[in-house]
N, C-alpha and C positions, 0 to 999 in steps of 0.2 A: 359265432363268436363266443356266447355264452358256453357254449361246450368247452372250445379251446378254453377260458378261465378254468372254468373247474376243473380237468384236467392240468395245469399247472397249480392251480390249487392243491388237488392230490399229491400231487410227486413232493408240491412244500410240506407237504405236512409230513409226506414218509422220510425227508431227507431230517425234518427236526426229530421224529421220532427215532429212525440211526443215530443221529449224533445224541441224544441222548442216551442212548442203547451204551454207546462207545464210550461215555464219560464217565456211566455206572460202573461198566466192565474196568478201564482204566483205574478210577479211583478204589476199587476195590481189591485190585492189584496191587496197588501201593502200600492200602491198609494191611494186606498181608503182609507185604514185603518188608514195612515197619515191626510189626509184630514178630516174623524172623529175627531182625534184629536185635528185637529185645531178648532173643533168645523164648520165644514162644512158638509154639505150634496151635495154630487154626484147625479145629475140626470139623466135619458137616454143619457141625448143629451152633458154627462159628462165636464158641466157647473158647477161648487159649488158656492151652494147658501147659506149663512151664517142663522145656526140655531137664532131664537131669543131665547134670554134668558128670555121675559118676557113673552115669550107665557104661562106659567102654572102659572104666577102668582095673584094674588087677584086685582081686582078693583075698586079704589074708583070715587064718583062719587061729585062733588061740587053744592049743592042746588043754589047757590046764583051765584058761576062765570062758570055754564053751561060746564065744563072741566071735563075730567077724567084722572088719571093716575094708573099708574100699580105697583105695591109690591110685596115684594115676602112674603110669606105667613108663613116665621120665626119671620120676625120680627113683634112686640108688638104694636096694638096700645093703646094708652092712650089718655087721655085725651088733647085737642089742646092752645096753647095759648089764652089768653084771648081777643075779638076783643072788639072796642068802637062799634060797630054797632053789635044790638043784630041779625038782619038778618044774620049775616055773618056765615061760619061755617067753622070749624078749627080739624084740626088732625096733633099728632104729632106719628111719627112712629120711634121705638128704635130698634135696631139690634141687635139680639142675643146676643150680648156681651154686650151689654149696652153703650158699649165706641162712638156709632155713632147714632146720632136724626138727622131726616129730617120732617121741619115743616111745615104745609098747614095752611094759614090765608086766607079766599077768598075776604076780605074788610076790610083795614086800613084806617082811615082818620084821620086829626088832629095832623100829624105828624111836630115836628117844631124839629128845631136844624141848628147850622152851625159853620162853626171852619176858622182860619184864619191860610188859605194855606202859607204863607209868612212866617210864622214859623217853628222852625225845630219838629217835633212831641215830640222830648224827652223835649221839653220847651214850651209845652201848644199848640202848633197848630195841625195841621188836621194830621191823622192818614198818615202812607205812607199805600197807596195799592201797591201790586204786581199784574196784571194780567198774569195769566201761561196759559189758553188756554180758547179757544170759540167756541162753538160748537152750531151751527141752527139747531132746533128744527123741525123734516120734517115735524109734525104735529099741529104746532104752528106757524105757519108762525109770522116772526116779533119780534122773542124770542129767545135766546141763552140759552145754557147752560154755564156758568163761573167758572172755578175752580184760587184761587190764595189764597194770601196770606196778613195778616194785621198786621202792626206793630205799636204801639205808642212809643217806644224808641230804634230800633234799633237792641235792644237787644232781645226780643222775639216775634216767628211772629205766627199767630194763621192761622190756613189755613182754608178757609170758601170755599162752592160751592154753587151757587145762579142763580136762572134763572132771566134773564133779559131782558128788552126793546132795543133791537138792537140802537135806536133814541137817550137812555139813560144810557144805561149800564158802569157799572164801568171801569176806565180804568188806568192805570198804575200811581199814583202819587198821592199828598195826597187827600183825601175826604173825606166825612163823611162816606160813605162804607155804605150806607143803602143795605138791602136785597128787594128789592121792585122792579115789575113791573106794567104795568099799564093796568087794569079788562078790561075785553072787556062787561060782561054782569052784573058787581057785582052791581051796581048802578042802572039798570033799573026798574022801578017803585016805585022807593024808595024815600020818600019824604026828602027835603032837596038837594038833589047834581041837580036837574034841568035838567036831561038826563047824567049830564056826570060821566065816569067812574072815578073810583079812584086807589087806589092802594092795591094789594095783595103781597104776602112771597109764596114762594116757595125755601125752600133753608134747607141747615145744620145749618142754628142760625135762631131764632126768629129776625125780624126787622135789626138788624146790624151783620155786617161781624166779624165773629167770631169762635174762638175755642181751642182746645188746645194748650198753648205756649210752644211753642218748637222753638229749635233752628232753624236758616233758611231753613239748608241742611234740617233736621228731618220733617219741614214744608214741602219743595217741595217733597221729599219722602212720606210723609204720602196721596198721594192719590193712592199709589198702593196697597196700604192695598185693600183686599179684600171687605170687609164690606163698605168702601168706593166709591171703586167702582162700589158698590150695590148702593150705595149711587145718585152717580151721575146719572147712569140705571135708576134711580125711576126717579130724576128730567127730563132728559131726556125723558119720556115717558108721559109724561102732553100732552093731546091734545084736541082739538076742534070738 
């Protein structure tokens, strides 16, 4: 009798130690499976290392400012803004829906304008910026990513994202809100600027901060649009 126990002893003890076998395995299934979701990849040494989204996408490449950045390969290209310098070269890139352009100029010069801060923008002075966030460029040293917002009367704000000169970049209060940072290679050998660089666009508007008016809240909401935030991905992905 004592034997028969301890052998159904044993077999209970191996049937708790399978299902705890099976729960481990399970749950650890799932934890992966999460992790996928979030757009992670698990590796041996069960570290998640964040998928890149631009790894499958298209690559352009800039003749004149030696940079390249990554698209993804829905959206349209067309034809680029027009530059004053026929060296220069330009691409504007539309999104599936049409509703979102992100535009490449790689040499602007000639640029004049200025507006008088001491006024209020709904009575002829400088536009108000909004700055909403800044993001360093890990392959651009010296260069942000900027998403905010422009208004010239209060009433509607157009939400623009532009990469910028860390030295010089937009920052909260009125400006002229150019879209412009400053060429590291667009200048060289080119007669006229005497070695030094000038200024390129990388952004969602051509030259000035701009887009669709919309109400404020609708402004700072409109960058989690998808497309958008394709958007920013592209600017984000410029590198040297």
């Amino acid at each position: 009798m004592k034997t028969r126990l301890s052998e159904h002893g044993a077999v209970d003890r191996l049937l708790v130690i399978l299902m705890v076998a099976v729960l481990g395995v399970g749950g650890y299934a799932y934890w992966h499976y999460q992790q996928a979701a979030k757009g992670e990849v698990v590796t041996n040494d069960n570290v998640p290392k964040k998928i890149d989204p631009t790894a499958s996408w298209a690559t352009y490449s800039s003749k004149t400012e030696k940079a390249t950045f990554k698209y993804p390969k829905t959206w349209k290209q067309t034809t680029g803004e027009i530059s004053n310098e026929q060296t220069a070269d330009s691409l504007t890139l539309v999104s599936p829906s049409g509703s979102v352009k992100v535009y490449w100029i790689s040499l602007l010069d000639g640029l004049g304008g200025s507006c008088d801060s001491t006024i209020a923008p709904g009575k002829g002075g400088c536009p108000l910026v909004h700055v909403l966030s800044s993001t360093a460029l890990g392959k651009a040293p010296g260069l942000v990513v900027e998403t905010g917002t422009i208004t010239s009367d209060g009433q509607k704000y157009q939400p623009w994202i532009a990469v910028q000169d860390t030295a010089s970049m937009l920052t909260t209060g009125p400006a002229m809100g150019y879209d412009l940072f400053t060429g590291r290679h667009n200048s060289k050998n080119l007669p006229g600027y005497n070695g030094n660089n000038t200024t390129a666009v990388f952004a969602t508007s051509p030259t000035y901060a701009s887009g669709p008016s919309l109400s404020q809240a609708d402004a700072n909401a409109y960058f989690n649009k998808p497309e958008v935030v394709e958007a920013k991905e592209i600017l984000a992905s410029l590198a040297y």
